[in-house]
N, C-alpha and C positions, 0 to 999 in steps of 0.2 A: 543462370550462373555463367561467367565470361568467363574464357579457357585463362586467365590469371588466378582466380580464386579454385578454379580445377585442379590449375596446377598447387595452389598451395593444401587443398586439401589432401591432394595424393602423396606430396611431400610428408604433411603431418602422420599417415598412415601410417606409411613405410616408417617412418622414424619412433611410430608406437611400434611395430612391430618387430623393428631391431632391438628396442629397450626390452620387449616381453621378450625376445627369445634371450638375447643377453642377461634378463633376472633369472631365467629359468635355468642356466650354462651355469651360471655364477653359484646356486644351490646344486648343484648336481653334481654326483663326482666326478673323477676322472673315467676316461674312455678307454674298454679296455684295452687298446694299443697304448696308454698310457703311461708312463710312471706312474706307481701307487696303486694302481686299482688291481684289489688283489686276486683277480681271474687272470693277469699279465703273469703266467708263469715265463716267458721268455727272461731271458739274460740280458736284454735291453728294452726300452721303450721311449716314444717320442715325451719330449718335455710337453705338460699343460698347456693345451693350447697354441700348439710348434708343433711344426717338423722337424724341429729338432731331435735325432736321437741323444739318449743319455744310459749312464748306465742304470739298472733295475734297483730298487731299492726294496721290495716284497721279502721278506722273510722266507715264502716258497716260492722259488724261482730258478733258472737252468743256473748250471756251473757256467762259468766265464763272463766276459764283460765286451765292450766294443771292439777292442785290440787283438781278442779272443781267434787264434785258429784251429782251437781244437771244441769238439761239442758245437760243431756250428749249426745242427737242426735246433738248437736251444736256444738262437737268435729269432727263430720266427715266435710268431704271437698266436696265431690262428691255428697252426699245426699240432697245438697242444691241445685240438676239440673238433678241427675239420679237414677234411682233406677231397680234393676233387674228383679220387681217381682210387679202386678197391674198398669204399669206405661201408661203415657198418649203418646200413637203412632198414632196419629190425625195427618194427612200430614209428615207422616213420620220421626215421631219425635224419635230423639233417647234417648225411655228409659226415657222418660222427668217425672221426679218426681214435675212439677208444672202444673198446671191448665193454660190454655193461659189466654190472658188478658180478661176483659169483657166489655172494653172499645170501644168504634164503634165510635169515633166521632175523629178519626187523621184524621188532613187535608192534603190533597198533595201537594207537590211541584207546582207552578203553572205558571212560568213561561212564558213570553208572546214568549220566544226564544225555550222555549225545544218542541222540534219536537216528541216528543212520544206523547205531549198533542195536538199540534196544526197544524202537518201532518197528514193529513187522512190517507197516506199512511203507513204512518212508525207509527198510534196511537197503541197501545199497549191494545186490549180487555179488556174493563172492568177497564182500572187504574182508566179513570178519569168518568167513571158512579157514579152515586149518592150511595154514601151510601161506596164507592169501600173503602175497610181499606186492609192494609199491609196483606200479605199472607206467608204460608210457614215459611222459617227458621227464618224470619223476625219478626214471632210472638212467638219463643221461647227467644228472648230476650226483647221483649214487656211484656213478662209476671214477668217479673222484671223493666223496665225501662219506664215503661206505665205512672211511678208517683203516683200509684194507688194501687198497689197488694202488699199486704204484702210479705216481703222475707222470715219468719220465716214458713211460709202456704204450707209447701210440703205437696203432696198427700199421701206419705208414711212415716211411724217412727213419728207421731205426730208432732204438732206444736212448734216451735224453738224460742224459748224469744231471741230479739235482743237486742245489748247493746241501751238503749235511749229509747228503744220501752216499750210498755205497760211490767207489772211487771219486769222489769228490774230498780238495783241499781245503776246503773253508768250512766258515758255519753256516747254516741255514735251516730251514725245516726240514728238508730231507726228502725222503721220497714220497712218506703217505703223511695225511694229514690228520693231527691230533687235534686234543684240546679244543675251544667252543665249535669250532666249525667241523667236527669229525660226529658223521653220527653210527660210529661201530656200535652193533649191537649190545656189546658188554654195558654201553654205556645206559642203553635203555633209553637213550634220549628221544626214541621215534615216540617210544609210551608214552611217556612221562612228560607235562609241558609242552608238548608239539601237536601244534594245530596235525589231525588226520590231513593224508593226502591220498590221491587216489581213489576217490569214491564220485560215484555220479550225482552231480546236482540238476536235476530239470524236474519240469513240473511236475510232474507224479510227486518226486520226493519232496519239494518244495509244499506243496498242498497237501499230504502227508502230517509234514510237520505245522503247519500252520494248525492243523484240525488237531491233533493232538495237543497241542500245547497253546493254541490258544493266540498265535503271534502273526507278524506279519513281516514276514522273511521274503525276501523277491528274489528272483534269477537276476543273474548279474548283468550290466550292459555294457558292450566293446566302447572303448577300448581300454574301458574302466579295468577290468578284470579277463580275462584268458580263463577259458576253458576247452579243453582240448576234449574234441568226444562226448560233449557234458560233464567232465570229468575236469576235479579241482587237483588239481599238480602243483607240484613247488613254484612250476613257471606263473601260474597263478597270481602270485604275489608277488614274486623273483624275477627280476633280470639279470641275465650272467653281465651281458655285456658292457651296462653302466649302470651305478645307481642314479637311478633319479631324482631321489630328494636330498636335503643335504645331509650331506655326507662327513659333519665332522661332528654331528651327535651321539653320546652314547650313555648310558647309564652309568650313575655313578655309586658307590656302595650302599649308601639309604633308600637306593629308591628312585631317585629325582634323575633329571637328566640335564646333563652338562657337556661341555665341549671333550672329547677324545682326549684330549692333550691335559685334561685336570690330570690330579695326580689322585685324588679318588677315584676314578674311572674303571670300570670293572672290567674294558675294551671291546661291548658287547655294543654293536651300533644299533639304536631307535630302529632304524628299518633298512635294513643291509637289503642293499640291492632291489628296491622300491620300485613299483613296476610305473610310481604316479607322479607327477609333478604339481604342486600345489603350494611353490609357493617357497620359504624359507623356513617352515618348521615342517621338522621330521615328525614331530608328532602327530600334527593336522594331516600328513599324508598316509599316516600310521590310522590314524581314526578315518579316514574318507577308503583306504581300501576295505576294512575290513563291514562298516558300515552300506557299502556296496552289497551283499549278502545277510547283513547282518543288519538289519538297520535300527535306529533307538528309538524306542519307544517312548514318549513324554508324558506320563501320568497326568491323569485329570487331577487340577486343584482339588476339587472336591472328592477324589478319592480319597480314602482309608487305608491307613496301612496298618495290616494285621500285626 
């Protein structure tokens, strides 16, 4: 090959490579330094894809705006989760500039089918002992999503007036966070509908539940899925810092799923904060994480169904 056709082949490369990263940018959502993405609790964020600032558009997010000289820690982005310097590194926390929750009374998942509660073999220490609450990376987004803990209450740079919240002029969410994204105990939402977190998945448990049940369930592979410890956490599936698949999917009241912006829309995103990219359906990334653990099974033609 003569260095002309070299050169056009490494041309052609590069220029797949910019399209794949740019299809994958284009599904994905914003960053959280972003407008929009709703872990930007600050008071401003760069426009999609700019350095440009602008002002915040989030429902929860600080008091003021760019022109802003008062609540000026509510301009930073990162301060509302990290901080360099006194931060709380309790289970390996990274840098966390919040206090975990102080809440003890989440209930588990409790299922009469899930085999980590109701296989001796494959029970997982300590989930479902009395008193057992969420552990690990699981409790650095508990200490915003508890229902309970004020978001404006970092350890470092002083307390952050929320829009809606106490001495605040305008409207906004406020200080704590309700509704689909609050999982306060009252609500029972940890029980009820929510995948378990906090429980060890490795081979023991894994081989466990295959022998019991008869299936063929795998340990997950990086960077497919995160397990911290052997242990499945919300970061699991979740990314705070951008979703990665697209982001303007959500369920719409029958059932099906449509664009966010329908006026059926229930505001409940396909897969909030998607740890995967795969592509332009939320769904596909919604089936490829959870089949990572879980995988499907394809019946023999010539089986029988009872």
């Amino acid at each position: 090959m003569n260095g002309y056709n070299k050169s056009l082949v490494a041309v052609a490369l590069v220029a797949l490579l910019v399209l794949t990263y740019a299809g994958n940018v284009l599904c994905a959502g914003p960053k959280v330094s972003e407008v929009g993405n709703p872990h930007n609790l600050s008071s401003v964020g760069r426009v999609v894809g700019s350095t440009v600032l602008n002002n915040n558009t989030n429902w929860y997010r600080a008091e003021g705006d760019l022109s802003s000289t008062t609540n000026v820690p509510g301009k930073q982005v990162c301060i509302f989760c990290h901080t360099p310097h006194s931060a709380n590194v309790a289970e390996q926390a990274p840098l966390w500039n919040r206090a975990f929750s102080t809440v003890t009374n989440f209930q588990r998942y409790s299922s009469n089918t899930l085999q980590i509660r109701v296989n001796a073999a494959a029970r997982t220490p300590a989930l479902y002992a009395a008193g057992a609450q969420p552990d690990g990376s699981s409790k650095l987004c508990l200490s915003c999503h508890d229902g309970v803990s004020k978001l404006g209450a970092i350890l470092q740079g002083g307390t952050i007036i929320m829009r809606g919240g106490a001495g605040s002029a305008t409207t906004g969410g406020g200080d704590v966070i309700t509704g689909l994204a609050s999982f306060n105990p009252s609500t029972n939402k940890m029980k009820n509908g929510h995948h378990p977190v906090s429980f060890i998945y490795n081979a023991t448990v894994r081989d466990a539940i295959n022998a019991g049940k008869g299936t063929s369930y795998t340990l997950p592979s990086e960077p497919a899925v995160i397990l911290r410890n052997s242990k499945m956490q919300c970061t699991t599936c979740h990314d705070a810092h951008q979703n990665q698949s697209d982001d303007t999917k959500c369920y719409l009241n029958d059932g099906s799923v449509g664009d966010c912006t329908n006026s059926e829309s229930t505001g409940r995103k396909v897969v909030p904060f998607w740890v995967l990219t795969k592509g332009s359906s939320a769904v596909t990334d919604h089936d490829a994480v959870c089949t990572t653990c879980h995988p499907m099974v394809i019946p023999s033609p010539f089986q029988t169904t009872p």
